[in-house]
N, C-alpha and C positions, 0 to 999 in steps of 0.2 A: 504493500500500500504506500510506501514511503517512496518508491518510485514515480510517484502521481505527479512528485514537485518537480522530480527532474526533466517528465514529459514536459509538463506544464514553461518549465523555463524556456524549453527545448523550441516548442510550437509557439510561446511567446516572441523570442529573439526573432524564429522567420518572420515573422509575420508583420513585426517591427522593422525588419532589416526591406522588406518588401516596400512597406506599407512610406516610408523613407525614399526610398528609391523612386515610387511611383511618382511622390509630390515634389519631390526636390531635383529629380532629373528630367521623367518625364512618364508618361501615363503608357506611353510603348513601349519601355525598355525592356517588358519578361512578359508572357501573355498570365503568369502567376500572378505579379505583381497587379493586374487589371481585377483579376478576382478575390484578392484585399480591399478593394476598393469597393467592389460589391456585395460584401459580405458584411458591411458597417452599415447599423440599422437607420439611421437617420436618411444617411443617403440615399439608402434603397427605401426609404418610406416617400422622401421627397421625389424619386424618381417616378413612383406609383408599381417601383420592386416587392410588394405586399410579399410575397414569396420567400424573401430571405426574413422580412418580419417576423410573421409567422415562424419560421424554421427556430428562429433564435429563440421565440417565445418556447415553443414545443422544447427547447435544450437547455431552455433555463426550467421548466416544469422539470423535466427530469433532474438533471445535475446541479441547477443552481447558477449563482452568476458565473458561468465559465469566462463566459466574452469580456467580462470585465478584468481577468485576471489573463486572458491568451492572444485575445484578437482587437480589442483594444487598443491604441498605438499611442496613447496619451497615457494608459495605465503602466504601460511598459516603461513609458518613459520615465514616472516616479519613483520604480523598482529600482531604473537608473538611478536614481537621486537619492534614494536611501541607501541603496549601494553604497555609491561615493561618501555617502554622509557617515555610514557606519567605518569606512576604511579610512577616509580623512582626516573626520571631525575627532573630539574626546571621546573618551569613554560616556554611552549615552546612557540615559536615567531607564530604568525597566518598560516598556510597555505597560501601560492596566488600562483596565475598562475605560470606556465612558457612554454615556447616556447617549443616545442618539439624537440628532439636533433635529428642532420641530421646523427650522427653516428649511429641510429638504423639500416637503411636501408644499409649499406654495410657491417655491423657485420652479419643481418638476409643469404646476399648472400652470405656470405663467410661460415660461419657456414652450409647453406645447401649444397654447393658446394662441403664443404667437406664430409659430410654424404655420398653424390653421387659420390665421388672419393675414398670411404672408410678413411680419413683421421680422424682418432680415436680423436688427441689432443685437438681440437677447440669444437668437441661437449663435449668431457670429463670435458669442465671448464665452457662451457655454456649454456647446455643442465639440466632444470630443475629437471627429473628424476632423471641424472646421477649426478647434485649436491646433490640430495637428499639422492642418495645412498652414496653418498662416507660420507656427516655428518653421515650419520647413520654407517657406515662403522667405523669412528674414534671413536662411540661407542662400539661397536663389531666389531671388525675386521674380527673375524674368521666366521660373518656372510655372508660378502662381498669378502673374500679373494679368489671366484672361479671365481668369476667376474672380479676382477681385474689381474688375469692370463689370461682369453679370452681378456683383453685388452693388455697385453703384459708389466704390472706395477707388479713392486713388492708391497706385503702390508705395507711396510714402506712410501710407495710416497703414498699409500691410502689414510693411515689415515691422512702423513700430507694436501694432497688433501682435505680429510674431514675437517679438523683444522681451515687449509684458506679460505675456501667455507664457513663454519660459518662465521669466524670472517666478513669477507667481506660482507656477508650478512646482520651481524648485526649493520657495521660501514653504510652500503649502506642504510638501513631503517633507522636508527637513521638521518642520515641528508639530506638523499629525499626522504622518504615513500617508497611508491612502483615504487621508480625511477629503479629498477632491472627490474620489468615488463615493466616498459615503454619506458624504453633508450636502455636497455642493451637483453634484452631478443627475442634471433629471435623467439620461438616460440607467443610469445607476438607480435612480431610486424607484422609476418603472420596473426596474427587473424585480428588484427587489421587494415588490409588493406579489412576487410568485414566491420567493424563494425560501418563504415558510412553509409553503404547501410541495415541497419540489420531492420525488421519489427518492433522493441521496443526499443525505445532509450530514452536517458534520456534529457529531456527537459525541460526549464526557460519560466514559461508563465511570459512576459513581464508583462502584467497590474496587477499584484498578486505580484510580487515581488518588496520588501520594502528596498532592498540593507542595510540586514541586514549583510550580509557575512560570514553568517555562513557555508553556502552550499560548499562554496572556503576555509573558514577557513578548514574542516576536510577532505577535499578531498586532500587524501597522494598520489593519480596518479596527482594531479597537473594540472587537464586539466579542470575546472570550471572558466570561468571568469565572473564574476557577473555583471561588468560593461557595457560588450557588449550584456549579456544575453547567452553567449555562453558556451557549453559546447563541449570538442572536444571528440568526440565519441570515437576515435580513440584508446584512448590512457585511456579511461575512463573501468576498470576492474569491474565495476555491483557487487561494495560491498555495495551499496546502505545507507550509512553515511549519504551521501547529504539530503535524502530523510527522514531520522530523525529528523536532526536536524533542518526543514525550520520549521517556525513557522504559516507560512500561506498557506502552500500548494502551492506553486508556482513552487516546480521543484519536476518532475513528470516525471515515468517511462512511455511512453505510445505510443502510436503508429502512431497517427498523429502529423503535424509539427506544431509549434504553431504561428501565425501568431497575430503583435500586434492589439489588436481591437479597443485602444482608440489612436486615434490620438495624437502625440507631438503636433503638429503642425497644425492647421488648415488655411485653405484659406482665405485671409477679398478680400472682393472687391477693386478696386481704386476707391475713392474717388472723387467724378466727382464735 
């Protein structure tokens, strides 16, 4: 099971290393590189692609937010950033919990509202793909510059668009993981309203776990609480970290709920 992270990295990096190529070089360079492009929901939703919709929906029902943790190329890039941030920066403070933020859910309505009103601004700054394009934009410009005329921007506001979209990216990962995916991001918080009901979830066998805290320590979504034995699905992007570093096998990707088998607490008789 602990091989899951290493697929995971493995089909993340292509998919980054493509998904790169296509925006910053050119949309022909690999006929792969084209089906990166259409396999990212927004795009295919704006295209009237309902097809890879759909599909992504049906694989979040199953697995959960995969897309957010493989095919995503904005998510990738924070992985980058925390990366660097754990091998550059000091020694960092543990991972723990926290509360999931109530502003996900009226950014995700506002942001689709405007899609469906055609309102360009709000998906231009919060829209995965489209931040994806514009960083790779403020490396090429002249790769992105037809693009940002169908938006009605000059290349100048591209690139600094690109600039800001990094930096914030990488101020965002340096000091809440993948708080982007999980606070801020409507296509993240769409998935996310499946991914408590999804057929494979990631779950804390109660009697197996020795609250070592590790599983909370590298979890960069934030949503593992070892105490309660909980994990919040929701919010939880199936980069599967957790699942490396538990020492005794007690949190598990899998498909039934786990129920504790050994009693806290057992019953004594009164005492007659």
């Amino acid at each position: 099971m602990k091989d899951l992270r290493t697929i995971r990295i493995f089909l993340a990096t292509l998919f980054f290393i493509l998904a790169v190529a296509y925006l910053a070089v050119s949309p022909t360079i690999h006929p792969i590189a084209r089906v990166v492009a259409k396999v990212q929901i927004i795009p295919s939703l704006m295209a009237v692609g309902m097809g890879a919709v759909l599909v992504w929906f049906a694989v979040t029902f199953l697995f959960g937010r995969i897309y957010c943790s493989t095919i995503c190329p904005v998510g990738t890039f924070q992985d980058v950033a925390i990366w660097l941030r754990r091998r550059l920066g000091r020694r960092q403070r543990p991972v723990r919990f926290r509360q999931p933020a109530a502003v996900r859910y009226p950014l995700a309505v506002i942001f689709f509202l405007c899609l469906l009103l055609g309102v360009t601004v709000v998906p231009f700054w919060l829209e995965p793909w489209s931040i994806m394009r514009n960083i790779c934009g403020a490396i090429r410009p002249s790769a992105q510059e037809e693009a940002w005329i169908e938006l009605g921007i000059g290349m100048g506001i591209g690139v600094v668009a690109g600039i800001v979209s990094a930096v914030l990216l990488i101020v965002c990962a340096a000091l809440t993981g993948r708080g982007y995916c999980t606070e801020i991001c409507p296509v993240g918080t769409a998935l996310g309203l499946l991914s408590d009901y999804t057929l494979l979830h990631i779950e804390i066998d109660p009697d197996k776990c020795i609250n070592c805290m590790k599983c909370e320590d590298v979890c960069e979504a934030h949503c593992i609480k070892v105490v309660s034995r909980y994990v919040d699905n929701s919010r939880c992007i199936r980069c599967f970290d957790c699942l490396k570093v538990c020492p005794n096998d007690a949190i598990r990707y899998q498909i039934q709920r786990n129920r504790r088998g050994t009693p806290l607490v057992n019953k004594v008789s009164d005492a007659k």
